[in-house]
MARMARKOL-982168 format. One line per 2 residues: their letters; for each residue y, z, x of C-alpha. Coordinates in pm, whole numbers, plus 32768, in hexadecimal, padded with zeros to 4 digits. Layout:
# residues N
a	Y/Z/X  ...
END
This chain:
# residues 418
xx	4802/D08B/DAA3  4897/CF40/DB2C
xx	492B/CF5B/DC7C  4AA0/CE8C/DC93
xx	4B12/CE21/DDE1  4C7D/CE00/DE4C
xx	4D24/CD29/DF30  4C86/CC80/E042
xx	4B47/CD0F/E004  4B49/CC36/DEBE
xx	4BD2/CB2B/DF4B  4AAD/CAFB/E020
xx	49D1/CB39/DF12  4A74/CA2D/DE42
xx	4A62/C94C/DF66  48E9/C975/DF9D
xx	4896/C93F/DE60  496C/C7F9/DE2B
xx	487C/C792/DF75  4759/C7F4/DEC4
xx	47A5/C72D/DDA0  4812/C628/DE3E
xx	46AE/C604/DF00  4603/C620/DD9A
xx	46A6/C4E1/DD41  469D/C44A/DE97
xx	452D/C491/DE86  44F7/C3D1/DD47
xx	4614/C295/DDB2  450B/C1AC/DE05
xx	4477/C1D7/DCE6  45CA/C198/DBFB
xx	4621/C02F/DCD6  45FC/BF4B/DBD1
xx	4556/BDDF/DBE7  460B/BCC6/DBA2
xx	466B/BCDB/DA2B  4612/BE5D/D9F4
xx	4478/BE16/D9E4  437C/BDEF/DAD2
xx	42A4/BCCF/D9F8  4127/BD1D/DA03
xx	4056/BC09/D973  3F1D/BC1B/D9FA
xx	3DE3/BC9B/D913  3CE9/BD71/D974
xx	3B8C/BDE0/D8E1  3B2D/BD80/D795
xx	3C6F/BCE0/D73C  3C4A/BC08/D85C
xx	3AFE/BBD1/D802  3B53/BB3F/D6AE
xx	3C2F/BA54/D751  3B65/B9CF/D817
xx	3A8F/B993/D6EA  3BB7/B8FF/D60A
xx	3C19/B80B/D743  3AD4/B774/D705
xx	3B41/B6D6/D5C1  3CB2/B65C/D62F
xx	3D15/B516/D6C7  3D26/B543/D863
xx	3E59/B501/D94E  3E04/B501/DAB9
xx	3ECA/B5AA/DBBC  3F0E/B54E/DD0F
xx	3F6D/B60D/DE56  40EC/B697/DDEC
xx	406D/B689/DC73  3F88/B7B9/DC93
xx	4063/B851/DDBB  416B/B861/DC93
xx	4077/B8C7/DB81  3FF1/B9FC/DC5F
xx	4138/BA5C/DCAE  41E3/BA5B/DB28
xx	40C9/BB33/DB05  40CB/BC27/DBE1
xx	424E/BC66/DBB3  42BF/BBC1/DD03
xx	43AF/BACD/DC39  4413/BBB6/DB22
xx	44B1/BB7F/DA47  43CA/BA56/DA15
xx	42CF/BA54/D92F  424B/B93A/D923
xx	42AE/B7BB/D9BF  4416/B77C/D953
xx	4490/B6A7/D800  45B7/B58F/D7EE
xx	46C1/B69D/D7B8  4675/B75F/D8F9
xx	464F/B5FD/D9CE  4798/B576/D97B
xx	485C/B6DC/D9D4  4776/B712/DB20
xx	47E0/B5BA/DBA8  4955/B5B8/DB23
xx	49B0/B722/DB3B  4882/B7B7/DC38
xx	4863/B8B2/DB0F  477D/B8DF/D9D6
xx	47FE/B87B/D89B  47F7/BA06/D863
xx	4911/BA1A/D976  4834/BAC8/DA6C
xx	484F/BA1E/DBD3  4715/B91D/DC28
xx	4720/B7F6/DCEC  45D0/B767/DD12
xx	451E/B6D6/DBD2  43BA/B720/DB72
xx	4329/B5FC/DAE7  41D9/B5A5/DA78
xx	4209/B433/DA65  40D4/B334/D9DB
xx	40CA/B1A8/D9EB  414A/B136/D88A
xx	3FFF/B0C1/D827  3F7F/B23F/D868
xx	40CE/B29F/D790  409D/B1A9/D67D
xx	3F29/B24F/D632  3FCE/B386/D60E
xx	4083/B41E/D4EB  41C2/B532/D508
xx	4116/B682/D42D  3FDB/B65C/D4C5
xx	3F0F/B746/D5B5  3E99/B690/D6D5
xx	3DC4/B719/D829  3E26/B707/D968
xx	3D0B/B689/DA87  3CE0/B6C4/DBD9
xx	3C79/B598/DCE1  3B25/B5E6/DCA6
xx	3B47/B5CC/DB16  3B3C/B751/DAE0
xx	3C01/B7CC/D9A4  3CE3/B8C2/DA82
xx	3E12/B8EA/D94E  3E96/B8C9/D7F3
xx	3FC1/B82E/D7B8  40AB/B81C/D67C
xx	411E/B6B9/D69C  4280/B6DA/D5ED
xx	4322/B58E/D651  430B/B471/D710
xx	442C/B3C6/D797  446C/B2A8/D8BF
xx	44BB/B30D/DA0B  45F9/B27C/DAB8
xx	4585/B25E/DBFE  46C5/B1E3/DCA2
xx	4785/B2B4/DC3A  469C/B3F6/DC8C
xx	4662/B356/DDCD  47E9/B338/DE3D
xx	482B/B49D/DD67  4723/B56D/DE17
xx	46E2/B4A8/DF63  4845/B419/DFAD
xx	4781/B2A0/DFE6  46E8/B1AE/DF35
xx	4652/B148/E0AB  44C1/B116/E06C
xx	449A/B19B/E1DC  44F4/B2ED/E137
xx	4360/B37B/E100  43E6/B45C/DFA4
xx	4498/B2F8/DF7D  4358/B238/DF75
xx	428A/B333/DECF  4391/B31D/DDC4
xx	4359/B1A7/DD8E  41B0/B1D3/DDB6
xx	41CC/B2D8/DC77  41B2/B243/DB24
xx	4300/B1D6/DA75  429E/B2E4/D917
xx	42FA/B459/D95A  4232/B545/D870
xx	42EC/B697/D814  4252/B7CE/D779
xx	41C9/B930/D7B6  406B/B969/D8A6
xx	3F6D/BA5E/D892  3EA0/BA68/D9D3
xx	3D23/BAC9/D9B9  3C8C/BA6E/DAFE
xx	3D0F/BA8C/DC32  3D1F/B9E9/DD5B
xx	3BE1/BA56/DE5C  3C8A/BAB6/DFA2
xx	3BBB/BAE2/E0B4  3CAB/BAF7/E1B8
xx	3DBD/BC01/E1E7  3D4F/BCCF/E0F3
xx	3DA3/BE3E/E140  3F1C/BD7F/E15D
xx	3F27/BCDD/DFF0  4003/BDCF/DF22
xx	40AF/BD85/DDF3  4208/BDEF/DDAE
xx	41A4/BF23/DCCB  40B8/BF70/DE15
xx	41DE/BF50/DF22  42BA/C034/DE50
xx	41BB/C142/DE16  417C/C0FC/DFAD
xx	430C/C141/DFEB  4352/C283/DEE3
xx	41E2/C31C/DFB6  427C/C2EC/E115
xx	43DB/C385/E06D  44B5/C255/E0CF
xx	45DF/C210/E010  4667/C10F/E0C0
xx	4566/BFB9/E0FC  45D5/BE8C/E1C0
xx	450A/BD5E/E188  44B5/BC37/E2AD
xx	4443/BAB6/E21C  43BA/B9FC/E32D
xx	4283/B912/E341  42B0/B91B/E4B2
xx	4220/BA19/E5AA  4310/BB18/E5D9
xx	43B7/BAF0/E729  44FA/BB9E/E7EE
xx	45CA/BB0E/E721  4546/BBA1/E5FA
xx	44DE/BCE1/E690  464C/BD1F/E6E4
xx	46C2/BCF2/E58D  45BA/BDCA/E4B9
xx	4614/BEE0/E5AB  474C/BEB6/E593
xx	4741/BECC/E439  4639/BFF0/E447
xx	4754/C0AE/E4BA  4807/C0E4/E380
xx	470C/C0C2/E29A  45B8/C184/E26C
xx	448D/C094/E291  445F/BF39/E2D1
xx	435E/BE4A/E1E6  42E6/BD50/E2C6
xx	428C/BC48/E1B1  421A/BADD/E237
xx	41B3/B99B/E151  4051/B96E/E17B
xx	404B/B889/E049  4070/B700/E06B
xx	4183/B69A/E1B8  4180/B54B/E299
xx	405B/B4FF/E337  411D/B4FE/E4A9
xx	4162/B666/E430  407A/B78C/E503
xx	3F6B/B7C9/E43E  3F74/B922/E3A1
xx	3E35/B9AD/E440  3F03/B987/E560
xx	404A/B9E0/E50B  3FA6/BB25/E453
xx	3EFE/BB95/E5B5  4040/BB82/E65E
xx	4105/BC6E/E56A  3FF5/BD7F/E562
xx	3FEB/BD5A/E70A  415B/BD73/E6DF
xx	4153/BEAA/E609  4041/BF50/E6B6
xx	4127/BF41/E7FF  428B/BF5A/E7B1
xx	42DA/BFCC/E667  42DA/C13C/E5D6
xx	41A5/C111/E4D2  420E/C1F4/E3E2
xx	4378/C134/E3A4  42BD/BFF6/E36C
xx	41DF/BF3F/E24F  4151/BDF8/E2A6
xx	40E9/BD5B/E165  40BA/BBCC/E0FD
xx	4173/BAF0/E01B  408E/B9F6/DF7A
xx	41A0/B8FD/DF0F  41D0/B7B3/DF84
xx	4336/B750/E05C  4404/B665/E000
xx	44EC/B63C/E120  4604/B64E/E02D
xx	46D0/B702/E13E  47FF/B7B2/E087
xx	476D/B79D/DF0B  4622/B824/DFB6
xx	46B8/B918/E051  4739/B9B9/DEEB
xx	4600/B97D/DE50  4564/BA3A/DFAD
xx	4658/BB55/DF78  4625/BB9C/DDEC
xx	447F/BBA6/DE58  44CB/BC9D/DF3D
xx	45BF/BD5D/DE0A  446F/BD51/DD58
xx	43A7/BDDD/DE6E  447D/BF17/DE89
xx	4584/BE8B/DF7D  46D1/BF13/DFB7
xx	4724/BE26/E0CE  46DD/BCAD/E113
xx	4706/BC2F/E29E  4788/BAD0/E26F
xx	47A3/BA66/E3E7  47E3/B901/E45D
xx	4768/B7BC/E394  46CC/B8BD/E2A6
xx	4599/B7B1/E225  4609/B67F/E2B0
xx	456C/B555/E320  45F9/B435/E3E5
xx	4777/B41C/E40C  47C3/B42E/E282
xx	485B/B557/E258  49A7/B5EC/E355
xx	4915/B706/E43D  4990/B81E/E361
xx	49AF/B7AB/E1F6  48AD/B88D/E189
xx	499F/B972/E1DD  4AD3/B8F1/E146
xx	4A04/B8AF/DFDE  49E3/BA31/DF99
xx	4B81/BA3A/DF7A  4B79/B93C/DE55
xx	4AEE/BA5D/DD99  4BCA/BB76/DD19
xx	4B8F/BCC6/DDF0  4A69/BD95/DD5C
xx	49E4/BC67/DC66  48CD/BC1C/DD5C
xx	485E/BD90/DD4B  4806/BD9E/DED6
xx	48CC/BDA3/E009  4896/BC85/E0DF
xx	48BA/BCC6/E266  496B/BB9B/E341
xx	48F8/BB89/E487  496A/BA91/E587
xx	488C/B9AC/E65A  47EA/BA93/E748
xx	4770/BA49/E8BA  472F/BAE5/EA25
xx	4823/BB11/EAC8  47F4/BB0C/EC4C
xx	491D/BBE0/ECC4  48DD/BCF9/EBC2
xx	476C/BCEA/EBE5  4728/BD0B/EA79
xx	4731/BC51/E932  4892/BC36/E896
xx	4984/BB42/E7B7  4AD6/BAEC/E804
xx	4B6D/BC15/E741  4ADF/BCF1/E830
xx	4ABA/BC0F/E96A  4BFE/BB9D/EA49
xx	4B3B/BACA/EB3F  4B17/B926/EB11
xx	4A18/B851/EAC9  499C/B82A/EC0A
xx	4978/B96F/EC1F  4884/B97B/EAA7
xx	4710/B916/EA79  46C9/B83F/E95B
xx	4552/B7A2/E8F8  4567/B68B/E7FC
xx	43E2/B6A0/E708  43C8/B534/E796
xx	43A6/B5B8/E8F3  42E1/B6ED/E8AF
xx	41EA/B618/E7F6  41E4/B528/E93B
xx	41AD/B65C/E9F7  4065/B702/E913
xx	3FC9/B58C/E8FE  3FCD/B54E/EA61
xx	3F22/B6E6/EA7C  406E/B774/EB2F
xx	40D9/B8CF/EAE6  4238/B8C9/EA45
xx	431B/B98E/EB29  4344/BAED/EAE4
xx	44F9/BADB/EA90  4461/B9CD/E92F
xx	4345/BAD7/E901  4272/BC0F/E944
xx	414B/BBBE/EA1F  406B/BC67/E953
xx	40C8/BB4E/E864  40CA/BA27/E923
xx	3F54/BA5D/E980  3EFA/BA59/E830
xx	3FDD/B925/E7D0  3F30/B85F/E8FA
xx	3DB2/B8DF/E8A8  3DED/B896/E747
xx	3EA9/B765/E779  3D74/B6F0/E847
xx	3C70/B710/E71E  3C57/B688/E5AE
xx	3D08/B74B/E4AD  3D32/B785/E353
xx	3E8E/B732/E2D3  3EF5/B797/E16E
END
């Protein structure tokens, strides 16, 4: 016979049980945050399939691929730029550089283009199936070539850049590519053979299953291709604070060659996390993708990676992947409000320039500092890189000293920069 409770006794009831459910679906949230678009785009082949690719590829006319080429080819396939599936047509180039959105509507800023000299172009024929090479002249993909179409380079260069300056290094890649963009879908067969930073190369279908194991419903993600230093500590624990875990996800694909190598940089963030971190709110994992130090534009295209990783939350902090003096200190910032509230599908997190400050004796910004600047520790990269080269430890307000001896013993020897 059913038992009926009465007053508060079934209000209690009715409240534990709204908690209950409410943990079911909590439970399962990271698991209904959608990509970009609604689909998390898998296009790589495996087994026999991929096998018979590799076969077919044999036959087909070859286009070779250079550094950002295949860092854009592994990352359509592997999901990282859903909705993408394959390098973009005509249609999608025009509305990325006029409207820093897809011609579907959905919000995209930088284009990914798989351009070819025009004598490459003119040997090629829109309907056909052509394979994609590696540097070495390995078949690595399949590609549906649906259209070909010329590239306006000035135009992409002051859209997406903000300069047409050649001093710009995306700038003068631009102008180095060839002047044809090929558009159509990829199938990827063989992939790349990392031997470095292996146990940290996870794919976006692997950081999500990563995030709904450890129960977190709330992910913040970091960009940097820096070491991570005060600066940045302060601000992913700040931001750990409201949210569940932190995804620690560097470029270790193609950057500028005055950039710290990643060997290096990757040393410093596990020395970092081994030290002062909580391990089990943090995932470091890589981001094979090339920058573009398209500062604000980047710093969408940054933020809707991160979407497609399993991100809630995006820290966009100060000259969010700049270079030079091309872009104002904080209009990464100030892009994400030319989108309506909720289009971008993740919540970006503004954070003011951070430093030390001496009278408070800890890292701060001037929201939360009242002291002046003579009072606040700054370190420009140019002087830090002064520092390392000469084999002096950076002080310990720019960086943990844990850190700095492996930025000055790395520093000191040959490495391998991606």
């Amino acid at each position: 016979m059913p038992v009926r409770c009465k007053g508060s006794a079934a209000r209690l009831i009715t409240m534990r049980s709204k908690r209950q459910r409410s943990g079911r679906e909590n439970k399962n949230f990271m698991q209904t945050i959608e990509p970009h678009g609604g689909v998390l785009i898998n296009r790589i082949l495996k087994g026999p399939k991929a096998e018979a690719a590799q076969e077919h590829a044999r036959d087909l006319t070859t286009v070779r691929l250079d550094d950002r080429q295949w860092c854009d080819l592994e990352m359509i396939a592997m999901g990282a730029y859903s909705p993408l599936t394959g390098f973009i047509g005509r249609a999608d180039y025009r509305s990325i550089i006029e409207t820093m959105h897809l011609s579907s509507g959905l919000p995209w800023t930088i284009p990914i283009t798989l351009a070819v000299s025009q004598e490459l172009a003119d040997q090629l024929v829109e309907g056909q199936e052509i394979a994609l090479i590696g540097k070495d002249g390995t078949p690595v993909a399949l590609m549906s070539l649906e259209e070909k179409y010329l590239l306006d380079k000035e135009e992409e260069a002051l859209s997406v850049y903000g300069t047409d300056d050649p001093n710009h290094p995306s700038v003068a890649a631009l102008h180095r590519m060839g002047e044809v963009a090929l558009g159509g879908d990829i199938w990827l067969f063989h992939r790349r053979q990392y031997t470095d930073f292996l146990q940290y190369r996870l794919d976006p279908a692997q950081t999500r299953a990563e995030f709904a194991k450890r129960g977190w419903q709330t992910v913040v993600g970091f960009q940097t291709r820096n070491p991570v230093h005060r600066a940045h500590e302060y601000l992913q624990k700040c931001a750990l604070e409201i949210v569940d875990g932190l995804l620690l996800n560097p470029i270790v694909g193609a950057t500028k060659a005055d950039d710290v190598p990643a060997d290096v940089r990757m040393r410093c963030y596990e020395v970092i996390l081994e030290n002062y971190y909580p391990r089990d709110r943090v995932l470091l994992a890589v981001l094979p993708t090339a920058m573009r130090y398209a500062g604000p534009k980047e710093a969408i295209f940054h933020a809707i990676m991160r979407k497609n990783f399993g991100c809630t939350h995006f820290i966009v902090g100060r000259d969010h992947a700049g270079v030079g003096d091309y872009y104002g200190t904080y209009d990464a910032q100030y892009i994400f409000n030319e989108f309506e509230p909720g289009e971008l599908g993740i919540v970006p997190l503004k954070f003011e320039h951070a430093f030390y400050c001496i009278r408070c004796g800890c890292m701060a910004t001037s929201k939360t500092c009242p002291h002046g600047k003579k009072e606040h520790v700054f370190f420009s990269g140019t002087r830090i890189r002064a520092m390392l080269r000469k084999g002096e430890l950076p002080p310990s307000e720019f960086t943990r000293p844990e850190v700095a001896k492996v930025l000055v013993e790395g520093m000191a020897k040959p490495s391998k920069q991606h």
